[in-house]
KOLGU-4560 file (N, C-alpha, C; in nm, 3 decimals, padded with zeros to 5 digits):
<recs>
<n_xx: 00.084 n_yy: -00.117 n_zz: 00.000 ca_xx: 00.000 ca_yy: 00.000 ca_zz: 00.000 c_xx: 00.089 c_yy: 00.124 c_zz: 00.000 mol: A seq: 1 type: UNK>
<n_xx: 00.086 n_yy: 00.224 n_zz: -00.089 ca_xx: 00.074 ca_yy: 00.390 ca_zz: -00.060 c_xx: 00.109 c_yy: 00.447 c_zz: 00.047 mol: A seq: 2 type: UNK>
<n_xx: 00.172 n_yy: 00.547 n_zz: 00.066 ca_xx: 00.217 ca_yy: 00.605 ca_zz: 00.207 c_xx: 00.112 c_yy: 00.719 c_zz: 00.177 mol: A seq: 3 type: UNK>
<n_xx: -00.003 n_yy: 00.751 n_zz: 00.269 ca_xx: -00.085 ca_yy: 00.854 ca_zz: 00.212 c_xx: -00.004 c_yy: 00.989 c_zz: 00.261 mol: A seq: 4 type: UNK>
<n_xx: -00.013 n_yy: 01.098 n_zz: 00.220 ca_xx: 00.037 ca_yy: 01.235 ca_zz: 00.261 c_xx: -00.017 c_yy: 01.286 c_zz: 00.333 mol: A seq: 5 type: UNK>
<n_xx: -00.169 n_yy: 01.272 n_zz: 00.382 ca_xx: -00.212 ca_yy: 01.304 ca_zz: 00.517 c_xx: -00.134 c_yy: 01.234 c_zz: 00.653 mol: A seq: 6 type: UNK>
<n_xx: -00.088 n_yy: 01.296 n_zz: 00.753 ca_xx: -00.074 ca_yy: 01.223 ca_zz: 00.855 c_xx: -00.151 c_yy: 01.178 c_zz: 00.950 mol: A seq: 7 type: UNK>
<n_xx: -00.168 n_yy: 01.168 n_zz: 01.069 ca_xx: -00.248 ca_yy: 01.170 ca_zz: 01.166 c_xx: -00.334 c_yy: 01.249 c_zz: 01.198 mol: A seq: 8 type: UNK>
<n_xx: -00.485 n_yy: 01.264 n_zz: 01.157 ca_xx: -00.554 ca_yy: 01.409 ca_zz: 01.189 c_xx: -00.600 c_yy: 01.394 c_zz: 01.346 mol: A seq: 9 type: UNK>
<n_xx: -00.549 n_yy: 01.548 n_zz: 01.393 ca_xx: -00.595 ca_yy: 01.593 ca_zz: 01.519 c_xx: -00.722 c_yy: 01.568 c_zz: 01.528 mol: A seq: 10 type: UNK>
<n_xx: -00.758 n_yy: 01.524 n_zz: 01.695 ca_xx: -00.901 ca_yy: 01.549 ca_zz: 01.749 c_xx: -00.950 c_yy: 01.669 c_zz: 01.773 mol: A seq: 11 type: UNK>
<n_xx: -01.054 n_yy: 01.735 n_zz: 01.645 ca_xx: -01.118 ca_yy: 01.833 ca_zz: 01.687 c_xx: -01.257 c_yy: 01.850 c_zz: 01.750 mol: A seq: 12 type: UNK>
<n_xx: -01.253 n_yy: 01.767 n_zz: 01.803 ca_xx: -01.373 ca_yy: 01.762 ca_zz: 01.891 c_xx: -01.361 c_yy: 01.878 c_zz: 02.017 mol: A seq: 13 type: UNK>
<n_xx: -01.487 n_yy: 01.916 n_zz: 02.014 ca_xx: -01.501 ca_yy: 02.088 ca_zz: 02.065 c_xx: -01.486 c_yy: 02.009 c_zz: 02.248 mol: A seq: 14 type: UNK>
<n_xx: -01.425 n_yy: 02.088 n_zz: 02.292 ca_xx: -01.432 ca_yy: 02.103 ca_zz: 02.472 c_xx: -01.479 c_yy: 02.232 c_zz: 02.542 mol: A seq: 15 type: UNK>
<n_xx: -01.584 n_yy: 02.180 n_zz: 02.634 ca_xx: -01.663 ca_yy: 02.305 ca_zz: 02.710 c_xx: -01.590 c_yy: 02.335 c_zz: 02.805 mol: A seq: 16 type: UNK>
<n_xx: -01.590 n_yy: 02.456 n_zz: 02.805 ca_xx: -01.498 ca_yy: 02.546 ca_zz: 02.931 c_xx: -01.594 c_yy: 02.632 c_zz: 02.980 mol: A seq: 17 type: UNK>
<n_xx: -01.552 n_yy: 02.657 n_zz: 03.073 ca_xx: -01.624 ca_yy: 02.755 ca_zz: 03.152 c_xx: -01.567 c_yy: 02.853 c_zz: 03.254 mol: A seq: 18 type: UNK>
<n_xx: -01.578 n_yy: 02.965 n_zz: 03.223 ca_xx: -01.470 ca_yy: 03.065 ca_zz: 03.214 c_xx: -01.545 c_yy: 03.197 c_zz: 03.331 mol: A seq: 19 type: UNK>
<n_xx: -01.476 n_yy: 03.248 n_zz: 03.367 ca_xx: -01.532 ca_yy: 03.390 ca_zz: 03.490 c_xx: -01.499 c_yy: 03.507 c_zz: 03.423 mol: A seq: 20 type: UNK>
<n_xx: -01.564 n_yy: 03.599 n_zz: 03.357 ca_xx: -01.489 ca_yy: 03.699 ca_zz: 03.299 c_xx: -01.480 c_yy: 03.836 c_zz: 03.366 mol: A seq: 21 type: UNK>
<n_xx: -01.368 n_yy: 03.937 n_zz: 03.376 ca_xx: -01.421 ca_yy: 04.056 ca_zz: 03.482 c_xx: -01.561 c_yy: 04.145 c_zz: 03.375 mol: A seq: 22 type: UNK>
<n_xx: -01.630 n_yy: 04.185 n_zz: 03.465 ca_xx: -01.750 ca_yy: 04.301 ca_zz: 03.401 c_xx: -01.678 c_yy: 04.345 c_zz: 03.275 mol: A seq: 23 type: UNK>
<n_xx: -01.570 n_yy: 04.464 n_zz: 03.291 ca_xx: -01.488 ca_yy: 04.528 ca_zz: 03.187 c_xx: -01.464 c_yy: 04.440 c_zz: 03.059 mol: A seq: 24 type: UNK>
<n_xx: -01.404 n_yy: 04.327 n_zz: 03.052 ca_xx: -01.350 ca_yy: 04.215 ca_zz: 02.958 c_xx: -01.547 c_yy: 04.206 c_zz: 02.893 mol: A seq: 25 type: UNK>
<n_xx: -01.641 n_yy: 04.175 n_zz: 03.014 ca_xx: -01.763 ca_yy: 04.143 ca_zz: 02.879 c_xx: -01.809 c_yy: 04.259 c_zz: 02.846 mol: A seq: 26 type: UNK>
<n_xx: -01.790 n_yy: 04.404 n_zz: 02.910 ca_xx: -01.836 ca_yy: 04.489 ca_zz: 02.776 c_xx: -01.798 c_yy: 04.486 c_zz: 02.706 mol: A seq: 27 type: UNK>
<n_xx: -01.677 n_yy: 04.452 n_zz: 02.670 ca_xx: -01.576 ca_yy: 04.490 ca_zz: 02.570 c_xx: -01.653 c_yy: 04.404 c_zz: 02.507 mol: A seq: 28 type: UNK>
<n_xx: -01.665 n_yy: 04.281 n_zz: 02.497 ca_xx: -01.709 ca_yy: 04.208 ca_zz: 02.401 c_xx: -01.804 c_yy: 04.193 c_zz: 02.366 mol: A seq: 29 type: UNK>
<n_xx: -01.934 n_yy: 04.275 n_zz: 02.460 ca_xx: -02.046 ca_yy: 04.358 ca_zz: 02.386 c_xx: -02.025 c_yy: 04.469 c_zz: 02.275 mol: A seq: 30 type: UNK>
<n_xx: -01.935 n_yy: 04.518 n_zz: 02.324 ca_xx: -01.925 ca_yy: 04.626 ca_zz: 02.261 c_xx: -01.879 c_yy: 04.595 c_zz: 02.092 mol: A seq: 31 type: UNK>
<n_xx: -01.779 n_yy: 04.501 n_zz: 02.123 ca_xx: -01.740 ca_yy: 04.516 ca_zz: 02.003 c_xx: -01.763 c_yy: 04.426 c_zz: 01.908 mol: A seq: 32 type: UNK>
<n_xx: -01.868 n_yy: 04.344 n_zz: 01.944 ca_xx: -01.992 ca_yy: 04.252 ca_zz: 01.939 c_xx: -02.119 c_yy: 04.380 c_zz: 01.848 mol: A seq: 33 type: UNK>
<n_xx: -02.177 n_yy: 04.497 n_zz: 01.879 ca_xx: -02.202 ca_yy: 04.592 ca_zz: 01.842 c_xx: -02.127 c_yy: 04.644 c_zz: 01.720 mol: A seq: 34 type: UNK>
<n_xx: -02.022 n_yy: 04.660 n_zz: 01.760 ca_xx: -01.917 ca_yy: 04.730 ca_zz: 01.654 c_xx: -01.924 c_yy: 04.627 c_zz: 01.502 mol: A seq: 35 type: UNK>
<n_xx: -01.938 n_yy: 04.505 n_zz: 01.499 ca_xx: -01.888 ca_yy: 04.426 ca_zz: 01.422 c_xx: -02.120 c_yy: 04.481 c_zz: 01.301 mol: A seq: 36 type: UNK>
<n_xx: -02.180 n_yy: 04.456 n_zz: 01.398 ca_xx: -02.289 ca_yy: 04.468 ca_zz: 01.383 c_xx: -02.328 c_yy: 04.562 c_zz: 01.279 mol: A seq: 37 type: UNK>
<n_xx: -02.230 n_yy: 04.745 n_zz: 01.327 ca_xx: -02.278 ca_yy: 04.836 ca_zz: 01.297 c_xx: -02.200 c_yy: 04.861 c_zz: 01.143 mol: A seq: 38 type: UNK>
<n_xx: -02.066 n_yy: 04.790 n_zz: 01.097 ca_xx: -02.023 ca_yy: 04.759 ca_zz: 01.039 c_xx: -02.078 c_yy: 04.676 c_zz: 00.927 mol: A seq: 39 type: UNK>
<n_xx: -02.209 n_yy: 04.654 n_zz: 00.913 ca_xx: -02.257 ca_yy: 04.550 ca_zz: 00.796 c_xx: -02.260 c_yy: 04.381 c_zz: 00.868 mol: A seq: 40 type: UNK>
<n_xx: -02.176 n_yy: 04.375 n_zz: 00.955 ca_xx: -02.182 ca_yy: 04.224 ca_zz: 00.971 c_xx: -02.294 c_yy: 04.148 c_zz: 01.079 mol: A seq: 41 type: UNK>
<n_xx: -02.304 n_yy: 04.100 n_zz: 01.130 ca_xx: -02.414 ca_yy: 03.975 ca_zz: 01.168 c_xx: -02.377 c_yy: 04.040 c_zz: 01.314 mol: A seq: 42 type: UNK>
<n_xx: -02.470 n_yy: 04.054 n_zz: 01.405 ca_xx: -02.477 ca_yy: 04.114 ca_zz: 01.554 c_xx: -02.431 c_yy: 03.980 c_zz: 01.624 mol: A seq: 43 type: UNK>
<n_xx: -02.339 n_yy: 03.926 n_zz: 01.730 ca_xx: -02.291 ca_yy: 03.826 ca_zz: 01.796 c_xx: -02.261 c_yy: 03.844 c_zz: 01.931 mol: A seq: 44 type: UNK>
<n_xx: -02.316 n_yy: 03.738 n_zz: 01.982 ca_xx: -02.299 ca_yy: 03.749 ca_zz: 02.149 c_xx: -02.156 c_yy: 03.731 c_zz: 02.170 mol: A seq: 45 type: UNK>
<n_xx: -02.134 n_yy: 03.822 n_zz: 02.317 ca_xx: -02.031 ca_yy: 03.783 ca_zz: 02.358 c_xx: -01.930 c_yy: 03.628 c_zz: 02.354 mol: A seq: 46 type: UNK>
<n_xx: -02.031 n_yy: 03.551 n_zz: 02.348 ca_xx: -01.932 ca_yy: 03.351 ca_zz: 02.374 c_xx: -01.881 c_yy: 03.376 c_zz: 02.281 mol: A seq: 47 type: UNK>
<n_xx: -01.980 n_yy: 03.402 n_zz: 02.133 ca_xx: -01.955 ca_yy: 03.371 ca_zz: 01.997 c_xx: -01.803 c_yy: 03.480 c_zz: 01.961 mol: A seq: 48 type: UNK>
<n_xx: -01.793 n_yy: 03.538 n_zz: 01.986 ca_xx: -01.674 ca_yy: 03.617 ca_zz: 02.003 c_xx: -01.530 c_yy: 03.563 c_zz: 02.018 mol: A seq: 49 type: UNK>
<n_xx: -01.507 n_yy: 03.459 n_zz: 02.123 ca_xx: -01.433 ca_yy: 03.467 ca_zz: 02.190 c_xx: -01.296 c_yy: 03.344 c_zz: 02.153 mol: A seq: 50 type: UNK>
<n_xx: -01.378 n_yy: 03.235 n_zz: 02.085 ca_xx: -01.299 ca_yy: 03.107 ca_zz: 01.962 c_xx: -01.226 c_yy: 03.234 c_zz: 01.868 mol: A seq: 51 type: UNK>
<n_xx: -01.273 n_yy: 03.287 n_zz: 01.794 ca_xx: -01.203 ca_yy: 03.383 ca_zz: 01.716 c_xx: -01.121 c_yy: 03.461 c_zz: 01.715 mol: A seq: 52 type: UNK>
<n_xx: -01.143 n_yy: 03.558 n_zz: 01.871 ca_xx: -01.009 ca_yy: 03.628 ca_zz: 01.912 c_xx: -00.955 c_yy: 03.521 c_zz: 01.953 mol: A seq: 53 type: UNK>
<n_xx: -00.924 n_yy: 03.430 n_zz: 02.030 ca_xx: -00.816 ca_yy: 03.350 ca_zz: 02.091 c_xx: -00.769 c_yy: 03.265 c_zz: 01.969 mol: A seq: 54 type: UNK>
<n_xx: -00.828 n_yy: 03.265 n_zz: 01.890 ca_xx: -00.769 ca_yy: 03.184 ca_zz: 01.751 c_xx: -00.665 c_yy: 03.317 c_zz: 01.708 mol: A seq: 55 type: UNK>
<n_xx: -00.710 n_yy: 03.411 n_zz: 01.664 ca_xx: -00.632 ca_yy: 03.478 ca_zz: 01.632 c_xx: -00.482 c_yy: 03.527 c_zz: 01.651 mol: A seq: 56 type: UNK>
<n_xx: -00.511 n_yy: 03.541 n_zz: 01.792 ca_xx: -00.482 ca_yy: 03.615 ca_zz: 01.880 c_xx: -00.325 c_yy: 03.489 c_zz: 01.880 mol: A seq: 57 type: UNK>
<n_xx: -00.328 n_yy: 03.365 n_zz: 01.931 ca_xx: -00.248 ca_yy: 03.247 ca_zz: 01.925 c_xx: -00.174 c_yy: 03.244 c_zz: 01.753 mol: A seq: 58 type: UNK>
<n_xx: -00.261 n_yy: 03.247 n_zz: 01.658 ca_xx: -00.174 ca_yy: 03.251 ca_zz: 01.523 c_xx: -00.101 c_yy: 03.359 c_zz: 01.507 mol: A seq: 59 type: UNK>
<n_xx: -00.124 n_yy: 03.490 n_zz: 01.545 ca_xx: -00.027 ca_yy: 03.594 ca_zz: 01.525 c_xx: 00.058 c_yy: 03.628 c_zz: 01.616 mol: A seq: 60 type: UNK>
<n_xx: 00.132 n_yy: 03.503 n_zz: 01.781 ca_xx: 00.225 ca_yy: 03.521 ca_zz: 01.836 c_xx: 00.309 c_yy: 03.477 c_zz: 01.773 mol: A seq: 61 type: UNK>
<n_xx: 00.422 n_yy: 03.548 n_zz: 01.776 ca_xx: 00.557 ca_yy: 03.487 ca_zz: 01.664 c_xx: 00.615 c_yy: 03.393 c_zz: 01.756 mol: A seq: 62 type: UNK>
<n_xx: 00.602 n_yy: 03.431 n_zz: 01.893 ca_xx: 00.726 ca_yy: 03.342 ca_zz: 01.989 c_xx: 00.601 c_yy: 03.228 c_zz: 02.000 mol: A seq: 63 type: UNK>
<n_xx: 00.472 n_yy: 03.228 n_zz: 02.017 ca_xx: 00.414 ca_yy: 03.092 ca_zz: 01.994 c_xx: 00.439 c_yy: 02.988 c_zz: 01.908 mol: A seq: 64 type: UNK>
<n_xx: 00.399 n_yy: 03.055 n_zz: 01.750 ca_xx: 00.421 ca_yy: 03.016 ca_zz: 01.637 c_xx: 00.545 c_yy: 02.916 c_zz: 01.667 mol: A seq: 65 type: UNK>
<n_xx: 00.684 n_yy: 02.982 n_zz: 01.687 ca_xx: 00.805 ca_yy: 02.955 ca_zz: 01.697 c_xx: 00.790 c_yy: 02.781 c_zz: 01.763 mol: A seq: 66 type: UNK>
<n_xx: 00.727 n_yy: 02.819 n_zz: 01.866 ca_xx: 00.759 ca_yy: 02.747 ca_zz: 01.975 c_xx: 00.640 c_yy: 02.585 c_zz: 01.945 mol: A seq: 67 type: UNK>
<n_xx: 00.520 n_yy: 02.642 n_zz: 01.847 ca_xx: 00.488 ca_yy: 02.530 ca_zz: 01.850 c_xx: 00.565 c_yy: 02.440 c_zz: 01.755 mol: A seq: 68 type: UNK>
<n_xx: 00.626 n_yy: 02.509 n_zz: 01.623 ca_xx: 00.639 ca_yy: 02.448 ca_zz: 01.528 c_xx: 00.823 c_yy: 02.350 c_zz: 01.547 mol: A seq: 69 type: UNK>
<n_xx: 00.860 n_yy: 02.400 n_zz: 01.682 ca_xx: 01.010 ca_yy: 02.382 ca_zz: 01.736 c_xx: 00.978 c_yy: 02.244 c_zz: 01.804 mol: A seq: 70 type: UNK>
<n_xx: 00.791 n_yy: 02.247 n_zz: 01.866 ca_xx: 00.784 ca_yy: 02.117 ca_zz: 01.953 c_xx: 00.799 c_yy: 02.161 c_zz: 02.078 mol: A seq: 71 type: UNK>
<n_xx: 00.799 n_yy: 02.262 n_zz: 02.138 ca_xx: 00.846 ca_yy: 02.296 ca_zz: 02.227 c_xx: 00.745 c_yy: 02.313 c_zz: 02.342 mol: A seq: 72 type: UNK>
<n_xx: 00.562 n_yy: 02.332 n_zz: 02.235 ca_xx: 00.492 ca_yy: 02.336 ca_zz: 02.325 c_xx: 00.455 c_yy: 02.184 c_zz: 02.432 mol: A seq: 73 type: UNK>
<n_xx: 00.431 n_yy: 02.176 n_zz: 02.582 ca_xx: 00.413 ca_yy: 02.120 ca_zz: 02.639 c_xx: 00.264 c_yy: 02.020 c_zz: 02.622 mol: A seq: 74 type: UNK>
<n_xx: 00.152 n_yy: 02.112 n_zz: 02.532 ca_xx: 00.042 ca_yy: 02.095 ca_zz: 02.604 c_xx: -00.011 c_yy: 02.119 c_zz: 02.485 mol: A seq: 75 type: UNK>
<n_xx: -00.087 n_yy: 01.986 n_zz: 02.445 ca_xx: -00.173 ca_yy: 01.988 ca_zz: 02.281 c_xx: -00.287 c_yy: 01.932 c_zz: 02.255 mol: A seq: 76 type: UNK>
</recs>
C-alpha cells in the first residue's frame, strides 16, 4: 500500500470550558460585538466572540508560532 500524505488528523472535537470573565472584559465584548454589527456584519454574542479572538490572537504570536512548530509546546 501507498504512504498517504495526510498524517495523523488531530481530534477536533469541541471542549466546554467555563470561564469567569471581569465586568470590563464582557463589555468589551459587547461592545465590540455591536461594533462588528454596525459595520454590515451579523450582531454576535459575547461567547460567539471569543474562539475567534483567541484563535487569532495564538496565530499571530511569533514566539508561539516559533515554539509550536520547534515542539516545544508542552500541552496539545
Amino acid at each position: 500500500m501507498t504512504k498517504l500524505k495526510l498524517a495523523e488528523l488531530q481530534d477536533d472535537t469541541p471542549v466546554k470550558l467555563t470561564v469567569e470573565l471581569p465586568g470590563a472584559v464582557h463589555r468589551d465584548l459587547v461592545a465590540y460585538g455591536e461594533a462588528l454589527a454596525a459595520q454590515g456584519g451579523r450582531a454576535l454574542e459575547p461567547a460567539k466572540l471569543i474562539v475567534p479572538m483567541l484563535s487569532r490572537f495564538m496565530n499571530t504570536d511569533r514566539a508561539f508560532t516559533r515554539s509550536k512548530r520547534s515542539g516545544d509546546s508542552t500541552s496539545r
